[in-house]
N, C-alpha and C positions, 0 to 999 in steps of 0.2 A: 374082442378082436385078438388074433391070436399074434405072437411076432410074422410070421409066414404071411398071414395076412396084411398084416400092416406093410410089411414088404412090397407086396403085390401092389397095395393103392396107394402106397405113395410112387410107385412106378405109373400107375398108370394116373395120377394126376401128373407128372411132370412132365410126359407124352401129350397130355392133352390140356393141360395148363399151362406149364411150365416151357413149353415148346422143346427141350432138352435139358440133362441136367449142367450143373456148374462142372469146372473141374474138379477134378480130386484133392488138387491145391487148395481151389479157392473153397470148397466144400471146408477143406480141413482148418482153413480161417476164419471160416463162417461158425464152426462148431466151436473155435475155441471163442468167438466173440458171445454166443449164445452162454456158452458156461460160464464167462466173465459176466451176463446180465443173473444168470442164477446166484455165482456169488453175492455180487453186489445186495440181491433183497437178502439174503442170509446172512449178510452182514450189519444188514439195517434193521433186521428185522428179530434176530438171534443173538447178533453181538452186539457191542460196544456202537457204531456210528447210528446215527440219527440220519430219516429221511429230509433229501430235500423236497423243496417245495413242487419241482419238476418231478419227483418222484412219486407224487399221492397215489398215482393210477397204474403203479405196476400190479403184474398178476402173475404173481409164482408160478401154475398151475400151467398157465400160458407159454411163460419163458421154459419150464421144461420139455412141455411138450415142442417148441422149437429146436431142444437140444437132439431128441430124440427125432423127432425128421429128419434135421441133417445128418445122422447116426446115421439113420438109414439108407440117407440117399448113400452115403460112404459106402454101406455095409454092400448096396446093390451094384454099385460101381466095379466092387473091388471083388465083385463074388461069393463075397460072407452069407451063409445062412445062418441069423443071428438066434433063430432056435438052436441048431446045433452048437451053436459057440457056445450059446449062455449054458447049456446041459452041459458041453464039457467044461466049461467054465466052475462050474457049480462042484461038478464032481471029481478037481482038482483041489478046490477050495475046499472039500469034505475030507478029502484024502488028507490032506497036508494040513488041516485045522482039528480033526476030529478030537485029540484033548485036548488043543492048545487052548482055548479059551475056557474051555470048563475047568483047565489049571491058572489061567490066571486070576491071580488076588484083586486087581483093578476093577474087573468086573462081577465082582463078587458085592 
């Protein structure tokens, strides 16, 4: 599925699921709650904390792909075509990176 795609269906699930979408607010609290559930396994699960017992059944996989819906719902809200973004995205990042990391020692 391409981003343009995904686009698309998560538009037309929330028309026909979802009955309409959230706001742009509550959207944008809902994404940051989502990335707060990513941190959390990445911190139990990469770092230092230990799961709880309430925690056995999380699913990384899961909770990203939640992050990314409501990305999208945003993206479709606000008019973002997030193919276009992430291309110019990318080729900002190229522009502006292209020695920096192949000159740093850290990654080396």
């Amino acid at each position: 599925m391409t981003l343009k795609e995904a686009q698309h269906t998560v538009d037309n699930w929330i028309k026909e699921v979802g009955v309409r979408y959230f706001s742009e607010l509550t959207n944008t609290a809902m994404l940051m709650e989502e990335v707060g559930e990513v941190a959390r396994i990445m911190a139990r699960s990469y770092g230092d904390q230990s799961f709880k017992k309430s925690d056995e059944a999380v699913n990384l996989a899961d909770e990203m792909a939640d992050v990314l819906f409501v990305l999208i719902c945003l993206a479709n809200q606000t008019g973002v075509d997030l193919t276009e973004a992430l291309q110019a995205n990318l080729d900002k990042k190229t522009k502006r990176d292209k020695d920096r990391h192949h000159n740093n020692p850290k990654l080396k």
